[in-house]
C-alpha positions as CSV (number, residue, x, y, z in Angstrom):
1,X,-10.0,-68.4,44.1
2,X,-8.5,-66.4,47.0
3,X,-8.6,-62.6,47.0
4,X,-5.4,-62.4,47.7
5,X,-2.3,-64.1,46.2
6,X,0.8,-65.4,48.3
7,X,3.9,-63.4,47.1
8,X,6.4,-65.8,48.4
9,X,9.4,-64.1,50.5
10,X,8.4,-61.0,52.3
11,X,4.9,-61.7,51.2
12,X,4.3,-64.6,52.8
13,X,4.8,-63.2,56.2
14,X,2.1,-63.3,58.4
15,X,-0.6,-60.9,58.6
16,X,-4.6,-60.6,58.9
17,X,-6.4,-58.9,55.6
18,X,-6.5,-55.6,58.0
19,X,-2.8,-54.9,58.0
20,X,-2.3,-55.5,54.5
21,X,-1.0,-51.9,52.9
22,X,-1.2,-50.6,49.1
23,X,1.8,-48.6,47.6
24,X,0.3,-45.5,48.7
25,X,0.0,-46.3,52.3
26,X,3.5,-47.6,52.7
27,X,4.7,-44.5,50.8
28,X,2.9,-42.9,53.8
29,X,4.9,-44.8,56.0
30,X,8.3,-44.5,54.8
31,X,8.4,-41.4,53.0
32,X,9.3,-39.1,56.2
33,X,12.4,-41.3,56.5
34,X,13.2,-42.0,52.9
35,X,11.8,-38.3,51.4
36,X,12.8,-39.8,47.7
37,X,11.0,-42.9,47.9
38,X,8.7,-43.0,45.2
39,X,6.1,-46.2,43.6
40,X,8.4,-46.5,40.7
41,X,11.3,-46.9,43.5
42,X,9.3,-49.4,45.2
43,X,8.8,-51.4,41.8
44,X,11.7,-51.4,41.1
45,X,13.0,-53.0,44.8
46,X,10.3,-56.0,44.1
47,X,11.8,-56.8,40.7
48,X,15.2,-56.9,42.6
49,X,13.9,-59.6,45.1
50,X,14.1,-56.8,48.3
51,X,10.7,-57.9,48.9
52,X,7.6,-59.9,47.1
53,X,4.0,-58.0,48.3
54,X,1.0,-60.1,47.6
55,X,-1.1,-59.2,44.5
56,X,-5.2,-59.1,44.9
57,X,-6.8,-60.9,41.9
58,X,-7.0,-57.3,40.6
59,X,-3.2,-57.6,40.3
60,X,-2.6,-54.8,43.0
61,X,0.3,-55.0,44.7
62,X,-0.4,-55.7,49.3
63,X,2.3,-54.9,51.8
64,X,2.4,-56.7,54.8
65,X,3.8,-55.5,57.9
66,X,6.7,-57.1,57.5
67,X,7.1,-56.3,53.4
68,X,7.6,-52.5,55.3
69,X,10.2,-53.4,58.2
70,X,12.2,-55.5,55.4
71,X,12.2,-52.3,52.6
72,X,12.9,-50.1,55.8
73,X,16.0,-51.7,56.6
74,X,17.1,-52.5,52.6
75,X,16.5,-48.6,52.4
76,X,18.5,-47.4,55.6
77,X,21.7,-49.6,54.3
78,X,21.2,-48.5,51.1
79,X,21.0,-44.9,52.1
80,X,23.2,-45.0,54.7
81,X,26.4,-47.4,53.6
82,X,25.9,-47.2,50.2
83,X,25.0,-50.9,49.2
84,X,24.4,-52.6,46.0
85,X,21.3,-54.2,45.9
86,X,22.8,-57.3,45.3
87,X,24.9,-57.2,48.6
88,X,21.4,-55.7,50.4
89,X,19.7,-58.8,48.9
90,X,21.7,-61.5,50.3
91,X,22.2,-59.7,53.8
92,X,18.5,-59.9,54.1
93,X,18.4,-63.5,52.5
94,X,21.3,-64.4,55.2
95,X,18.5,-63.1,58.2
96,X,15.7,-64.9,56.4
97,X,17.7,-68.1,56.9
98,X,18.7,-67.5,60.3
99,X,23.0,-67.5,59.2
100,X,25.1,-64.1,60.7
101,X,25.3,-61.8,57.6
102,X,28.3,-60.9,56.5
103,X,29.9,-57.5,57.8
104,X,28.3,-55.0,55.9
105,X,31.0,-51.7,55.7
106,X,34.1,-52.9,54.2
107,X,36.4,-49.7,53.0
108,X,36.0,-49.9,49.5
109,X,32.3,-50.6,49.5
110,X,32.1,-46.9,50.9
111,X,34.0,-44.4,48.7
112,X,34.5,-41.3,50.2
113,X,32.8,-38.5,47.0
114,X,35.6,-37.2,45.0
115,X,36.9,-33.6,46.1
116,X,38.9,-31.2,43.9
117,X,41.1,-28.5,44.7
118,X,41.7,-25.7,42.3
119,X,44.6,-27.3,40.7
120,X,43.4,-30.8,40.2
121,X,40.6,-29.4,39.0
122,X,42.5,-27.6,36.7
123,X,44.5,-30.6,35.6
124,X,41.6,-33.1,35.2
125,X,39.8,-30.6,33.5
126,X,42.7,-29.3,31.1
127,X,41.2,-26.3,31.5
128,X,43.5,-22.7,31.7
129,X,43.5,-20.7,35.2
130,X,42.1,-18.1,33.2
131,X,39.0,-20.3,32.0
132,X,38.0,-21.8,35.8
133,X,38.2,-17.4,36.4
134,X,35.5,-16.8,33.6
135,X,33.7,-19.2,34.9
136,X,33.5,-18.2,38.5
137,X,33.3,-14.6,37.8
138,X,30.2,-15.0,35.8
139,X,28.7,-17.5,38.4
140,X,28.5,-20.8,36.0
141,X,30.7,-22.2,38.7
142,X,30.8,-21.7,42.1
143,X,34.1,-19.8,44.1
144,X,34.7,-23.1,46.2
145,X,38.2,-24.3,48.0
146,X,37.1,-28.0,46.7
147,X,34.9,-28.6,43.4
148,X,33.1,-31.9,42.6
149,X,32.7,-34.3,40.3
150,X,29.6,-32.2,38.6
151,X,31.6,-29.2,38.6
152,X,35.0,-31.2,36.8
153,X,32.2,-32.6,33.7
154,X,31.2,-28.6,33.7
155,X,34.5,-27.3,33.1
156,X,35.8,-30.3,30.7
157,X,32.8,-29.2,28.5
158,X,33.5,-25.2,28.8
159,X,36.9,-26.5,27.3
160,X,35.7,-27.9,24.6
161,X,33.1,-24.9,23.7
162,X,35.9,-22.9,24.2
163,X,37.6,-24.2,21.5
164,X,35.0,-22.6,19.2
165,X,35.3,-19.4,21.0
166,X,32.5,-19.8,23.5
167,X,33.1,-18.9,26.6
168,X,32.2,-19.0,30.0
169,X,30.1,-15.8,29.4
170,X,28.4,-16.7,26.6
171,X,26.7,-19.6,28.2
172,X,25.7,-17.5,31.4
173,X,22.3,-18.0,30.2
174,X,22.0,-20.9,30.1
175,X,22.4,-21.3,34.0
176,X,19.5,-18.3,34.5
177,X,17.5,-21.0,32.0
178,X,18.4,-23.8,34.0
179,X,16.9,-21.0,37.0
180,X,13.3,-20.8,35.4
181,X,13.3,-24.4,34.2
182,X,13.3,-25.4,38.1
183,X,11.4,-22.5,38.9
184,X,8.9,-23.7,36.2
185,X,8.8,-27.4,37.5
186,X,8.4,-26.1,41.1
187,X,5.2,-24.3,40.3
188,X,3.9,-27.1,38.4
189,X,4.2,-29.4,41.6
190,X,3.2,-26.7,43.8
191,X,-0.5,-28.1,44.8
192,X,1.5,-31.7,45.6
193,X,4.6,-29.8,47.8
194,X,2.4,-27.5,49.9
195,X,0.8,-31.1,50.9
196,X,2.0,-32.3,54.0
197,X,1.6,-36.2,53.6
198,X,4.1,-38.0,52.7
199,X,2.8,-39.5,49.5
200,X,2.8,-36.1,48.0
201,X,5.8,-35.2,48.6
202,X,6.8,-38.7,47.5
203,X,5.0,-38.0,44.6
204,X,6.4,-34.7,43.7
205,X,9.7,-36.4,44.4
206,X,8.7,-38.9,41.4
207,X,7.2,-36.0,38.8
208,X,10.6,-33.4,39.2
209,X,12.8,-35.1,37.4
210,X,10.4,-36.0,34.6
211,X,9.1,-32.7,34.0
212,X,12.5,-31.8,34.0
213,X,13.2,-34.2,31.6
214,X,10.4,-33.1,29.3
215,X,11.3,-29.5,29.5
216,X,14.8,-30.3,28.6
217,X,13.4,-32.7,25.6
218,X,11.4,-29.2,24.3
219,X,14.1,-27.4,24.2
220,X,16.0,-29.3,22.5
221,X,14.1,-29.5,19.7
222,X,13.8,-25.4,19.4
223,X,17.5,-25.6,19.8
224,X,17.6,-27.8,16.9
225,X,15.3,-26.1,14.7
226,X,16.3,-22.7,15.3
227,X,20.0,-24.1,14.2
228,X,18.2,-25.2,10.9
229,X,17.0,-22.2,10.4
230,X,20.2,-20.4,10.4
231,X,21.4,-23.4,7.9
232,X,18.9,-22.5,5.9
């Protein structure tokens, strides 16, 4: 049985044994132009059909030369023009067939992000002037001309806590939390970000968010508890 198992489209290409790459290597490759590119990232483009690496008899996944030029361009319209997949997929299908893909930046395929001034924000929020104040002036929201769409799901929720008389103060430490929960990840990843190969920082890229997940998870449940407590 051969060492090495066709993959079918991508991994077909041609290529010696030589120039055949593992995850790690063509997280090495890409990673100065795609910093967020992580293995998980790249699983998840193969299960999409972007590209179908061999697999030793091992089951480990083998990038061709090719695989990398095909995820580099899926990655640049993806990053770049804001693309489905689905639309990437059958771009790259169309140049695998040798048709002329289909224009690729219609208008509405690219929204512009939502901006908010003070009063739209204010509107779509239904929060007072008074309230989007309190929450400036004790720094859970920035002093901006235009807000986003993060800062609009901020202030919706400080009206409803306002409802039950929490304000915009009250939660101030929540944000200096928020402060040493990053701080905390940060030093946690430290050995992997003062690396300066590309698969660390990809994988640092790939750990951040779950750290952050499982600090967020913790406290959670001392949140929870210490409420029981005060239920008795």
């Amino acid at each position: 049985m051969s060492a090495l198992q066709s993959g079918g489209r991508g991994g077909a290409a041609a290529g010696g044994r030589a120039a055949l790459l593992s995850i790690g290597q063509v997280l090495a490759r890409l990673g100065p132009e795609f910093p967020k590119l992580t293995s998980s990232k790249l699983r998840f483009l193969e299960v999409q059909g972007i590209v179908t690496p061999r697999r030793t008899e091992s089951g480990y996944r083998k990038f061709t030369h090719e695989d990398v030029e095909r995820l580099r361009l899926a990655l640049t319209l993806q990053r770049d023009h804001y693309l489905p997949l689905v639309v990437i997929r059958e771009y790259l299908d169309d140049l695998d067939a040798g048709r002329e893909p289909a224009p690729l930046t219609p208008p509405s395929i690219v929204p512009a992000p939502r901006r908010y001034r003070r009063e739209e924000l204010l509107s779509a929020s239904g929060a007072t002037p008074q309230l989007l104040n309190d929450a400036v002036s004790t720094g859970v929201l920035p002093a901006a001309e235009t807000y986003d769409d993060q800062h609009l799901a901020t202030l919706r929720t400080l009206v409803a806590l306002d409802r039950h008389s929490i304000e915009p103060r009250h939660v101030r430490t929540l944000v200096q939390s928020a402060e040493r929960q990053a701080a905390l990840v940060a030093s946690a990843l430290a050995p992997l970000l003062r690396r300066t190969d590309a698969a660390s920082r990809a994988k640092a890229s790939e750990l951040a968010p779950e750290l952050s997940n499982r600090l967020d998870e913790l406290r959670s449940i001392f949140v929870r508890a210490a409420v029981d407590r005060m239920l008795g």
